[in-house]
C-alpha positions as CSV (number, residue, x, y, z in Angstrom):
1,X,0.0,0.0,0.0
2,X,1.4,3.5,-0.7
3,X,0.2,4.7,2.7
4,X,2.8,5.7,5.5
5,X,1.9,4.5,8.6
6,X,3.6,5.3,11.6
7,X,4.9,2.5,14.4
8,X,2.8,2.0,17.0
9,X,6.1,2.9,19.5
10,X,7.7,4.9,17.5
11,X,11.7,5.2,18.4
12,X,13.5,8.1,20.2
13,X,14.6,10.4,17.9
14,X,17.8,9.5,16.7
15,X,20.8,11.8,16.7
16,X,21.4,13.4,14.0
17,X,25.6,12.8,12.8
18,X,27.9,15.3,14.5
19,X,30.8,13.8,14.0
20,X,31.2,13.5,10.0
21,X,34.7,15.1,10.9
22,X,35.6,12.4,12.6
23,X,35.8,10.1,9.8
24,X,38.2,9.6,6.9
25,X,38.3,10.9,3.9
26,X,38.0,7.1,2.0
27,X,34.9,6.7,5.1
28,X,33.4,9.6,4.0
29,X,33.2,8.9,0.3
30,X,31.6,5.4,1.2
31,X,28.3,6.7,3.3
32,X,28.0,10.3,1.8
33,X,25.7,9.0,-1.2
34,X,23.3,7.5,1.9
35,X,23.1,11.1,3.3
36,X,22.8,12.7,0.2
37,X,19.9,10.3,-0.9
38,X,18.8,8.7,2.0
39,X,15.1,7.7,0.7
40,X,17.3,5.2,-1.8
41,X,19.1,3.5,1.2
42,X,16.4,3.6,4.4
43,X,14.9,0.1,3.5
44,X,18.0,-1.8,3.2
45,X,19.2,-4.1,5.9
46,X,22.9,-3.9,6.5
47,X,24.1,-6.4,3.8
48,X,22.3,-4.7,0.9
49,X,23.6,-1.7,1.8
50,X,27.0,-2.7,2.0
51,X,26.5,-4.5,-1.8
52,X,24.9,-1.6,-3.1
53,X,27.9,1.0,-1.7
54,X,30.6,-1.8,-2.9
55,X,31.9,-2.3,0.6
56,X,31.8,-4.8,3.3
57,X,29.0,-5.1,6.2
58,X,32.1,-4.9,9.0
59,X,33.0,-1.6,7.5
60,X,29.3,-0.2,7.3
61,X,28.7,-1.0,10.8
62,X,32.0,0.6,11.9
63,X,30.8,3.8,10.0
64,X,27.6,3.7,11.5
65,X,29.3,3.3,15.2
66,X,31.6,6.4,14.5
67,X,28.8,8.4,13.3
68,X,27.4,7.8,16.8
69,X,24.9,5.3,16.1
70,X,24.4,2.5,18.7
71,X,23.7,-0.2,16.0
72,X,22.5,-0.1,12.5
73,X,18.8,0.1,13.4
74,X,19.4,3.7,15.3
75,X,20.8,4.8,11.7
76,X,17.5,3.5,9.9
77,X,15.6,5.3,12.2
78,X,17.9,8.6,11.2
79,X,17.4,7.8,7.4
80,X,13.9,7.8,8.0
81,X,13.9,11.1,9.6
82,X,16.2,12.5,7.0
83,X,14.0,11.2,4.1
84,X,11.1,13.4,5.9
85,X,12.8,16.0,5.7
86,X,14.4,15.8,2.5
87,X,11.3,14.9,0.9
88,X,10.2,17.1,-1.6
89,X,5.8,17.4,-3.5
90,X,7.1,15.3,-6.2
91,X,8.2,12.3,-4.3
92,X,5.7,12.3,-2.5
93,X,3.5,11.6,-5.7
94,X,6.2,9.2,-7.3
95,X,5.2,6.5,-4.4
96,X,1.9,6.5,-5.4
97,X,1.6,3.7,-8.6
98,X,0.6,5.6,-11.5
99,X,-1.6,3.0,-12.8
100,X,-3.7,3.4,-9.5
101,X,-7.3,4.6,-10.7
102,X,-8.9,7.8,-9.0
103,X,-11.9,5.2,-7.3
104,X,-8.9,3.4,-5.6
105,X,-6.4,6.4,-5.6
106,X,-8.9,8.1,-3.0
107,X,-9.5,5.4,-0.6
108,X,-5.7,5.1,-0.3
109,X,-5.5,9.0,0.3
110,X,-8.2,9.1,2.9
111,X,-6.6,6.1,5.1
112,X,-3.1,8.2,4.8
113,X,-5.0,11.2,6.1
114,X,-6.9,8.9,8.9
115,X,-2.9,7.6,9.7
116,X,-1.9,11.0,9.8
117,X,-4.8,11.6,12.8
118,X,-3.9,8.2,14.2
119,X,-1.0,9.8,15.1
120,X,-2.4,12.4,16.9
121,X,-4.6,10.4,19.1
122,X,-1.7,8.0,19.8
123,X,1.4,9.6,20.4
124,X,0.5,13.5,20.7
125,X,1.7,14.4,24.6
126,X,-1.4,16.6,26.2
127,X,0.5,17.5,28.8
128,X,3.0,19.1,26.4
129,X,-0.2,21.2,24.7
130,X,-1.2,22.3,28.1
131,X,2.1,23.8,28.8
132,X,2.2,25.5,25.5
133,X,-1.4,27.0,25.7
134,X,-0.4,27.6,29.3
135,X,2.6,29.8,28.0
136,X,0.6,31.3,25.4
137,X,-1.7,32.2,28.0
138,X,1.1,33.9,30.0
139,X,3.1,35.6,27.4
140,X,3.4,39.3,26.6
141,X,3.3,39.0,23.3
142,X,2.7,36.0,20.6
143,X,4.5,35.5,17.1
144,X,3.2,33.3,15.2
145,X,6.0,32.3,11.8
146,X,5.2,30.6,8.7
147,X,5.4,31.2,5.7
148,X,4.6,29.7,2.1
149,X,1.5,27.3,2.6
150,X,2.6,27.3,6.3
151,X,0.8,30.4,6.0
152,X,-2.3,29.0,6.3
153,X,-2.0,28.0,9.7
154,X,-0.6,30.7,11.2
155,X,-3.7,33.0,9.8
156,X,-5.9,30.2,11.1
157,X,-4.3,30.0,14.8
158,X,-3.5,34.0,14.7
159,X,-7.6,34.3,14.1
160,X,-8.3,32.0,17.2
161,X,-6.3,33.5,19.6
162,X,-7.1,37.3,18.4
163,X,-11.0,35.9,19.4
164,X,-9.4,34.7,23.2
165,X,-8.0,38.5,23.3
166,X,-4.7,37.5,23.2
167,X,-2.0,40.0,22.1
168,X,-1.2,37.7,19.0
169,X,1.0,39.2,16.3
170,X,1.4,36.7,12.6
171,X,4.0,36.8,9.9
172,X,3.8,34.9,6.5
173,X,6.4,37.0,5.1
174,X,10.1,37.3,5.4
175,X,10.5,41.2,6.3
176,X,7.7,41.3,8.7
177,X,8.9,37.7,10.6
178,X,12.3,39.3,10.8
179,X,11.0,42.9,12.2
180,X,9.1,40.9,14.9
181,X,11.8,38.4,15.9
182,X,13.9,41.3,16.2
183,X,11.6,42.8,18.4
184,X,11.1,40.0,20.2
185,X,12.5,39.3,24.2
186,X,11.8,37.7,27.1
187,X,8.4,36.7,28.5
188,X,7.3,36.4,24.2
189,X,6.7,33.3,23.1
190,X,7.1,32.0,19.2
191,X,5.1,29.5,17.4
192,X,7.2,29.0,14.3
193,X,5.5,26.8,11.6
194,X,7.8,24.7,9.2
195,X,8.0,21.1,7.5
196,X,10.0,19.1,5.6
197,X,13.1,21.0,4.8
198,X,12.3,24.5,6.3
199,X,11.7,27.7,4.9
200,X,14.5,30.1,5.5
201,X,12.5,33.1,6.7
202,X,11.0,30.8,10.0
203,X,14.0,29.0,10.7
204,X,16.1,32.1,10.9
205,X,12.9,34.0,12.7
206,X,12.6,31.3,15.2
207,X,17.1,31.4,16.0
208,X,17.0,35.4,15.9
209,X,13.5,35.3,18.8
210,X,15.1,32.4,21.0
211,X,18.4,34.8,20.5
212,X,16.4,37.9,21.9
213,X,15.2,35.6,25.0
214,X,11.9,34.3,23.6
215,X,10.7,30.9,24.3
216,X,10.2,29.3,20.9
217,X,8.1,26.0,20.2
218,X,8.5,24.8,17.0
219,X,6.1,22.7,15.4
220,X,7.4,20.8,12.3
221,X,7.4,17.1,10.8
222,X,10.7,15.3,12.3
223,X,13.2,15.7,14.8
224,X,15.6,16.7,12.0
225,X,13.9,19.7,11.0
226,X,16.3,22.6,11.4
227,X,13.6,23.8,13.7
228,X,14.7,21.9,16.5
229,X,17.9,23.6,16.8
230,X,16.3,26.9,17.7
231,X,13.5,25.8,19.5
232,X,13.1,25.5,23.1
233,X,10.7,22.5,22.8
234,X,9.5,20.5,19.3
235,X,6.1,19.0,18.4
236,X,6.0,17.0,15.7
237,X,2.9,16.1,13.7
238,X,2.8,14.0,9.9
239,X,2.1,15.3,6.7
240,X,2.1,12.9,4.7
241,X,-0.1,12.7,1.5
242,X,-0.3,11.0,-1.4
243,X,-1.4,14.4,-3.1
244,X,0.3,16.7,-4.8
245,X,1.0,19.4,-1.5
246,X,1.1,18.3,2.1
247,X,-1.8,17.0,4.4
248,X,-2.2,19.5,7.6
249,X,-5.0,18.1,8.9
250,X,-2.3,16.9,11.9
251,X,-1.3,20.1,12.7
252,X,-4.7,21.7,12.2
253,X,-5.8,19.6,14.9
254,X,-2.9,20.1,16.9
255,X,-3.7,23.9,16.5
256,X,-7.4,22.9,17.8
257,X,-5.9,21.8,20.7
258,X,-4.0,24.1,21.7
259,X,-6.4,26.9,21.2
260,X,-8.8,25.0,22.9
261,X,-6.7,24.6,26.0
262,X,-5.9,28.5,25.8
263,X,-9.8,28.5,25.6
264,X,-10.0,26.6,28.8
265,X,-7.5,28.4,31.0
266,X,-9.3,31.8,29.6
267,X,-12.8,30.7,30.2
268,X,-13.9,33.7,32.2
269,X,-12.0,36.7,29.5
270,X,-13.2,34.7,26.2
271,X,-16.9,34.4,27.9
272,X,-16.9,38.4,28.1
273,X,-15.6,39.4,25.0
274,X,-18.5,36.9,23.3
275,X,-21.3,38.6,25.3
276,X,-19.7,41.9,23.7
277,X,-20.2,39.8,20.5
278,X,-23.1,38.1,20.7
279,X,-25.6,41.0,19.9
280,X,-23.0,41.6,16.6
281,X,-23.8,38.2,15.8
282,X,-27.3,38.5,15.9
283,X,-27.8,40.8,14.5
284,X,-24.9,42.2,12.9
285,X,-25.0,44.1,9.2
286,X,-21.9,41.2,8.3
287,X,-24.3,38.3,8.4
288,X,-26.7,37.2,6.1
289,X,-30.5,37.2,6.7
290,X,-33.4,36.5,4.5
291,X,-36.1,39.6,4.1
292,X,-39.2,39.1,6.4
């Protein structure tokens, strides 16, 4: 099936390989075509790597080991992670047969989208959302980065948490997210936005912010987004698809559930400002109404 679907336990996040100085030159040139195309090598067991890089297994596992990998398994698991990130829309439509007819085509698309909120009810940490919301409730001042079709979710979140009252500021574009992350200090928190990859503008947003004394979360697709690097904690949520552009109903319901805990811990403040509201909405000229 073309589907992804994630382990039922998935593995600790493997480390990604800080120690590529460490090896030799003639080490080097054996693994660097795995890291430079890892979705080619993350399915192969030790041997069939070895056979396919023209080297022995004793000499891939000794590779592996100086890389800082505990066996060859922990590497798989970093391939995997690296594939995610280096994925890019058109692989993600070269795994789907192209034979596949549209009838069959979509039942395969919605159970990857049903895998992708799988993995929200199984492995999302609702302790970790509370203590986001918690800190959203808290902060001065919230930035919200993402850019690109990132941008979509940072309008929709920006729009929730303007209705809680919150002091909420969004950028979708690079001058703007670097006027605000320069602005940024202590007691702000940033929600930067970014999958596979990254886009430039929120990675370098989210490093300048934590920088300034922000507290950045960063909510991405793998522990080897570049994300994680600037971000005082990571939540990571799939989006895989079978489409042509990624799925985010993951992190739209992630974004549900953290507004809905800021909701929760601003019960009384959100209440008022919807009695405000409620006559508005009514009766309000914005809405429709059919002539009596």
């Amino acid at each position: 099936m073309p589907t992804r679907k994630e382990p039922k336990n998935p593995p600790a996040p493997s480390a990604p390989p800080h120690l590529l100085e460490h090896l030799s030159e003639k080490r080097m040139e054996v693994i660097r075509p795995v890291l430079e195309n890892p979705r080619e090598f993350v399915l192969l067991n030790v041997r069939d790597m070895a056979h396919r890089l023209a080297t022995g297994q004793a000499t891939i596992i000794r590779i592996v080991q100086a890389l800082g990998f505990k066996g060859y398994k922990d590497f798989q698991h970093y391939l995997h992670d690296l594939s995610v990130t280096s994925a890019t829309i058109l692989d993600s439509m070269q795994a789907v047969r192209n034979e596949m007819q549209p009838p069959k085509f979509l039942k395969s698309a919605r159970k990857q989208l049903l895998q992708n909120m799988a993995y929200i009810q199984d492995h999302l940490d609702l302790q970790q959302v509370l203590s986001i919301a918690t800190r959203i409730h808290e902060a001065k001042r919230i930035f919200l980065f993402g850019g690109d079709m990132a941008s979509s979710l940072v309008s929709y979140m920006e729009y929730h948490l303007t209705i809680a009252g919150l002091p909420v500021f969004a950028a979708v574009a690079p001058g703007r997210t670097t006027h605000l992350a320069r602005s940024s200090g202590e007691g702000d928190i940033v929600i930067a936005i970014s999958f596979r990859r990254g886009l430039r503008m929120t990675i370098e947003g989210a490093e300048k912010a934590k920088k300034n004394g922000a507290y950045c979360v960063g909510i991405t697709d793998s522990s080897l987004s570049p994300l994680a690097r600037f971000s005082n904690e990571l939540v990571i949520v799939p989006v895989h698809s079978l489409s042509f552009a990624a799925s985010y109903v993951a992190p739209l319901t992630l974004i549900d559930l953290i507004t809905a805990a800021v909701g929760s811990l601003r019960r009384k403040e959100i209440v008022d400002r919807l009695k405000e509201a409620d006559q508005e909405q009514k009766h309000g000229y914005r809405w429709y109404q059919t002539e009596s």
